[in-house]
Every structure is written in C-alpha cells, then in structure tokens.
C-alpha positions in Angstrom: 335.4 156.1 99.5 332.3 155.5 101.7 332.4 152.3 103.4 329.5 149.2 102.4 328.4 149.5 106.5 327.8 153.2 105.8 326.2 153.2 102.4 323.9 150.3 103.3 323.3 152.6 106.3 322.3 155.5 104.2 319.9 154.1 101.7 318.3 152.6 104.6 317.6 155.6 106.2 316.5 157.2 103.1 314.0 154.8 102.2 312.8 155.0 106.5 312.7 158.9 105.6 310.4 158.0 102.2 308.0 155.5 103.9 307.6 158.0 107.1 306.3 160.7 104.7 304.3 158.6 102.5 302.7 157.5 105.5 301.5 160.9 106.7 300.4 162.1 103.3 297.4 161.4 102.2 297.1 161.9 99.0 293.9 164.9 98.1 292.0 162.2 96.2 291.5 159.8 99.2 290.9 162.4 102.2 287.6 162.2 103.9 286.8 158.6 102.8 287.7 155.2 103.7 290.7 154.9 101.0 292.2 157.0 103.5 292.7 154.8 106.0 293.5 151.7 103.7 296.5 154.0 103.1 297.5 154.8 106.4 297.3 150.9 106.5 299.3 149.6 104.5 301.9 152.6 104.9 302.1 151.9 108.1 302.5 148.5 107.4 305.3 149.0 105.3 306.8 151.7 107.0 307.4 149.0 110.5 308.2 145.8 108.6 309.7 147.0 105.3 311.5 150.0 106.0 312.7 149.6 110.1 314.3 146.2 108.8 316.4 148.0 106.0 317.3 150.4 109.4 317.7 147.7 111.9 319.6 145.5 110.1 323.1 147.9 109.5 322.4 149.0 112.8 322.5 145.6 114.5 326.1 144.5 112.7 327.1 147.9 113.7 328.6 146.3 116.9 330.5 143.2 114.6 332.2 145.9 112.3 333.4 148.1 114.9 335.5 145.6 117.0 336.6 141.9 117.1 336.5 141.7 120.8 333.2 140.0 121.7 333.5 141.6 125.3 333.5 145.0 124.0 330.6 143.6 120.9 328.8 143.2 124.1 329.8 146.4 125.9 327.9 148.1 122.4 325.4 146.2 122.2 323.9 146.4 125.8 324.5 150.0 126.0 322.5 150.8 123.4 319.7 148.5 124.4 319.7 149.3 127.9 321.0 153.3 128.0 319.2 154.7 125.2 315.6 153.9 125.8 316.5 155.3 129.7 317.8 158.9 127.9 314.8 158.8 125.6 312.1 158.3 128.7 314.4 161.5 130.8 314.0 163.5 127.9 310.3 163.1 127.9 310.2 163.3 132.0 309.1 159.8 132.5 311.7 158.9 135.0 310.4 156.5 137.9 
C-alpha cells in the first residue's frame, strides 16, 4: 500500500506534467493570432501558481515525515535548498 506522502506526491506531479504540456501546445485554432498568447498566459499562470503548489507542498513536509529529529529536519531541508541549485548551475557550467 502506497503511502498518503507518496500518492499526494504523485498526483502532484501528474497534474505539473499536464499543465507543462498544456502550456506548450497551442492548440491549431489559436496559432498565429493573439488567442495564442492569452493561452500561453494563463497556462503559464496556472502552470507556476496552481500546479508548482500541488508539487511544492509534499515536497516541503517531505523533511517532517522522514524524521522527528528537528536537527536532522534541518540537515534536509538546508541541503536541498543550498546543494541542489549549486549541482544544477555545475551541470550547466555556471560555476563562479
């Protein structure tokens, strides 16, 4: 049986994965005129408010499920914060 953290998780990255496409396809009807861009609009829109908070949510209490220790909550928490942008900006060879 799937954990609530992990199928929370799930749909939430499902629904990212929905507004992501919706937001790069146009449909036929609305290429080459303004409609277009009142879609790329307010996909976009929903795509950073709606959808990242369904991601960022889970992925914020993932710290609180994992241990009770607040030393270690912290330990998580900063790691990601502070490690993982550092990994992303080395893979893209933007390292000061």
């Amino acid at each position: 049986m799937r954990s609530p953290q992990r199928q929370s998780a799930t749909a939430s990255f499902r629904r990212m994965v929905i507004m992501v496409f919706l937001c790069f396809s146009i449909p036929e009807s609305m290429r080459g005129n303004q409609s277009a861009v009142m879609w790329a609009s307010v996909t976009y829109f929903l795509m950073g408010s709606i959808a990242y908070t369904f991601v960022n949510i889970p992925h914020g209490s993932l710290a609180a499920a994992l241990t009770q220790n607040a030393n270690e909550r912290s330990k998580l928490t900063n790691a990601c914060r502070h490690r993982c942008p550092r990994c992303g900006a080395q893979a893209l060879g933007r390292t000061h």
